[in-house]
Residue, then its C-alpha position, 0 to 999 in steps of 0.5 A: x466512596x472514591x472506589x465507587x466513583x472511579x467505578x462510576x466514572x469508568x462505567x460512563x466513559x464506557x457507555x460514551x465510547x460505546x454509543x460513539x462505536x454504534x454511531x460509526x458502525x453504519x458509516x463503516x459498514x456503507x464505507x466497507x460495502x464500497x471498498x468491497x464491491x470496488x475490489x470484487x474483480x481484483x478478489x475474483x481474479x484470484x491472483x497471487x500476487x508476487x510474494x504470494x506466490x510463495x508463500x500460498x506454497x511453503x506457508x511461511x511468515x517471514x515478515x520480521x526481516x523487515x521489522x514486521x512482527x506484528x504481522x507476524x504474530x496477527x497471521x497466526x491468529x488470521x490463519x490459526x497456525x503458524x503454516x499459512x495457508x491460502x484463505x483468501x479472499x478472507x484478508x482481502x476483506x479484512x483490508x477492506x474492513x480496516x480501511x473502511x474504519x480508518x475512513x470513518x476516523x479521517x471524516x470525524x477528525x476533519x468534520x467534528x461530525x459523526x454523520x457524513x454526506x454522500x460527498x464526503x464519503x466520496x472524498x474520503x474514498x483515495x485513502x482506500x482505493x488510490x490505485x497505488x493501494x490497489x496493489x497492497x489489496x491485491x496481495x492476499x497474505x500481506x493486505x490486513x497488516x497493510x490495511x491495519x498500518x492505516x488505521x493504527x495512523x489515523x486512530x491515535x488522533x481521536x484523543x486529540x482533545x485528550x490531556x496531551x500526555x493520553x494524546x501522547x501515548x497514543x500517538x507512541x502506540x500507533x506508530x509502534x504498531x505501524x512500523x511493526x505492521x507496515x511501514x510505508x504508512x509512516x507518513x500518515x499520521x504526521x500528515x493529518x496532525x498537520x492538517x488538523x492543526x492548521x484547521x485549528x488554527x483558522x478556526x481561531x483557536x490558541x496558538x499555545x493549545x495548538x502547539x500542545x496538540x503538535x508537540x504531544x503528538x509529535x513525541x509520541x510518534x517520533x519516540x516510537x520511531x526511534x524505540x523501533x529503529x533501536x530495538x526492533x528494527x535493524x537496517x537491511x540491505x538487498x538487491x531492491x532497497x536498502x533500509x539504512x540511514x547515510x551519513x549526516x553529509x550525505x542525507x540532504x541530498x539523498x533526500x532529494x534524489x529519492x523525492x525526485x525518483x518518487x515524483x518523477x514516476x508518480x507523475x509518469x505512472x497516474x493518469x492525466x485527468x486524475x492529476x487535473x481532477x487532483x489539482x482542482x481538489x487542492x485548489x479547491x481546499x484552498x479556496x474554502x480554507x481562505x474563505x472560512x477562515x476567522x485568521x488574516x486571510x493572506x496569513x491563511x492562504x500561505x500557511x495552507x499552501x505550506x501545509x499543503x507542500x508539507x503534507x505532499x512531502x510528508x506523504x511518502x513517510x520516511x523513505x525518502x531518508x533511507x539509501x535506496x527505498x523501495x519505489x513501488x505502487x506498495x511504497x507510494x499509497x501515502x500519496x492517496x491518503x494526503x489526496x483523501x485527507x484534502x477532499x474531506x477538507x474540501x468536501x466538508x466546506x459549505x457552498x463549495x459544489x465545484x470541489x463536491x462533483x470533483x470529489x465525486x468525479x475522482x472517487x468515480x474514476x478510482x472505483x472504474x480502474x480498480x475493476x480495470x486492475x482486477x479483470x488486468x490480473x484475471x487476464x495476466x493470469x490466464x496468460x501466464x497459465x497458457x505460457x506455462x502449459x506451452x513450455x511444460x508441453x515442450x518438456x514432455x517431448x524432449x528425451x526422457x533421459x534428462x529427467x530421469x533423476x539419474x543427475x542433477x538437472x539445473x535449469x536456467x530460465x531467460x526472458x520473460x512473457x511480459x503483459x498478457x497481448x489484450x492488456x498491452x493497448x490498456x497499459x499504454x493508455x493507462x501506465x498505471x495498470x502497468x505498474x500494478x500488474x506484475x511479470x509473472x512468468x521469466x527469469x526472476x526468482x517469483x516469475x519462475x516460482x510457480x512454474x517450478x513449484x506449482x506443476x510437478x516437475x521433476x527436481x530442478x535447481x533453478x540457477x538465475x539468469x546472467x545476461x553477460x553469460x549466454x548460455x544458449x551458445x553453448x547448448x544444442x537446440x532441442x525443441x523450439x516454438x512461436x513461444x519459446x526455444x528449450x536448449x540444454x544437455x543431460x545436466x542443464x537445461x535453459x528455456x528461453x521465453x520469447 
């Protein structure tokens, strides 16, 4: 009889998650519809963005340097083989799926519904088109683990009126599968734990059941954080960021010095009018909190504006703890998720029609520049394919003899071809689009990759470029252009972009 009714009991939670899964089923396919049609000029472009570059050549994984390794293991199964091929846009889609489910989750935590107005889709649009998640979904091997990191952060919290210790696994299984996935998400969980307690609370629930919902949450999440920092993870260092912790002494100060260096382009990089639409959101969320609230009203307004600087805080995860993060529009999405999860907030308060336009003005806005971004990569592209035919144009006047493979032949690459001239007055009015379109043909290792690997060359050993040695003044001019100027002998060989 017991057996019978474990059973039983199983078979109705079943039905339940069941029917909960057909009823977010057509909010995700409108979210995922939206997402899609948002980054169809980014998917045309057909661009490999940066790392792609490389690995659209050799197949490699290569994501457990940094801890990544279920992104490691996934890609087997996305590509199904361990060599991985270029399949876009498939992953691309994939990314827009994910984060379209992860959407879904944010409006039913911070509503209580199931069904969702127009202005709350609209709200909840930054968590996936926030032009600094642009980048992410530009990448054409990385952006399903990316998009994956969001979810994994968001779904723990659907046991949030779970017994705390479920509530507490889940919380440890998310961050796990965040950190092996991607871990700029970091700060995702923590922010939405903070603004779901704080609705609790002026809802006027118990300060004891809240601190529960915190405290379990807040276990399982750090526990995950320092089992993976032990076990899998291990501190990195590079040229461009280095993952280890400073000592005790030193930690308070390169805190601030990273939130400083984060905000500072932050501020630099996103348009002014978003800024000012951004900072009505917020007000408006404030306002709706205060005025819905069955808390002290004053008592209210000072712990929203704390979970409000919190959460801004918390919106660049644990980077800043790190001696030198990576600062990059990948490194800073957390940004677009604590800006969604606010919107939400305001778009679901009742009688609040300023903050609901504002919402859908700001949505508005993201959707335009990322057409604005994927017909920028298109550009840039074709740019960097002219300027590659005009330097391989040049090789093949120069004397036969230097690639005749009697010798080794090292190439020196110097300068690079910047921004494509018809997106320059675009950058300089957007600095953003700046940001998010990466140098594609010079002397850094993935500029020069593709010329090198993707033309048929003959074998070069490409060496960098050391700006206190200018090998230039050491070499005979042998062909020079309105574009570039080749220099070199029978061993070595230097083009310098202009």
């Amino acid at each position: 009889m017991p057996e019978r009714l474990c059973v039983s009991r199983l078979r109705e939670s079943g039905r339940r998650w069941a029917d909960r899964l057909r009823i977010f089923f057509v909010p995700v396919c409108i979210l995922s519809g939206v997402y899609i049609l948002a980054v169809s000029a980014i998917l045309r472009a057909n661009f490999n963005y940066i790392d792609d570059m490389d690995r659209a050549f050799a197949g490699y994984r290569g994501w457990g340097y940094f801890g990544r390794h279920l992104s490691n293991i996934l890609s087997v199964v996305l590509h199904t083989d361990t060599y991985l091929t270029d399949i876009s846009p498939l992953p691309q889609l994939i990314a827009c799926v994910l984060l379209a489910a992860a959407s879904v989750i944010v409006l039913h935590l911070i509503t209580g519904r199931d069904r969702f107005t127009v202005w709350e889709y609209a709200a909840v649009l930054p968590l996936g088109l926030f032009p600094y998640m642009l980048e992410c979904l530009s990448f054409k091997f990385d952006a399903p683990y990316m998009a994956l990191s969001v979810l994994v952060s968001v779904a723990p919290l659907l046991l949030e009126n779970t017994p705390p210790y479920l509530l507490g696994l889940g919380s440890f299984a998310g961050a796990m599968a965040m950190c092996a996935s991607y871990q700029t998400s970091a700060g995702i969980f923590p922010m939405l734990t903070v603004l779901l307690a704080l609705r609790r609370w002026q809802k006027g629930e118990d300060v004891k059941s809240i601190l529960r919902f915190i405290a379990a949450a807040a276990v399982g999440y750090c526990a995950a954080l320092v089992l993976f920092m032990l076990l899998l993870g291990h501190p990195t260092g590079h040229t461009y960021v280095d993952t280890t912790i400073p000592p005790i002494g030193q930690l308070l100060p390169n805190v601030k010095d990273n939130l400083r260096t984060f905000f500072r382009i932050f501020l630099a990089q996103y348009d002014k009018k978003w800024l000012l639409l951004s900072g009505l959101l917020l007000a408006g969320a404030v306002w709706a909190s205060v005025r819905d609230t069955v808390r002290n009203r004053l008592a209210t307004l000072l712990l929203t504006l704390a979970a409000a600087a919190v959460t801004l805080l918390l919106s660049f995860g644990a980077y800043p703890l790190l001696a030198l993060p990576l600062v990059a529009p990948r490194s800073m999405y957390g940004i677009g998720a604590c800006l969604a999860f606010w919107a939400v907030s305001a778009a679901s308060a009742k009688k609040v029609l300023p903050a609901k336009l504002i919402c859908l003005a700001l949505a508005w806005c993201f959707v335009v520049f990322a057409f604005t971004v994927g017909n920028a990569l298109y550009d840039q592209k074709t740019y960097t394919e002219f300027r590659i035919d005009e330097a391989i144009d040049s090789f093949r006047q120069l004397d036969p003899e230097i690639f005749s493979g009697d010798r080794p032949l090292t190439l020196q690459i110097k300068g690079d071809i910047g921004l494509a001239p018809v997106l320059r007055g675009s950058v300089e009015r957007f600095p953003m689009l700046g940001a998010l379109v990466p140098s594609t043909f010079g002397d850094k290792i993935w500029n020069s990759f593709g010329f090198i690997e993707y033309y048929g060359l003959p074998e070069m050993t490409l060496i960098s470029y050391d700006s206190s040695i200018d090998l230039t003044a050491h070499l005979p001019l042998l062909d020079e252009t309105i574009y570039h100027a080749i220099y070199g002998n029978d061993s070595l060989v230097v083009l310098e972009l202009k």
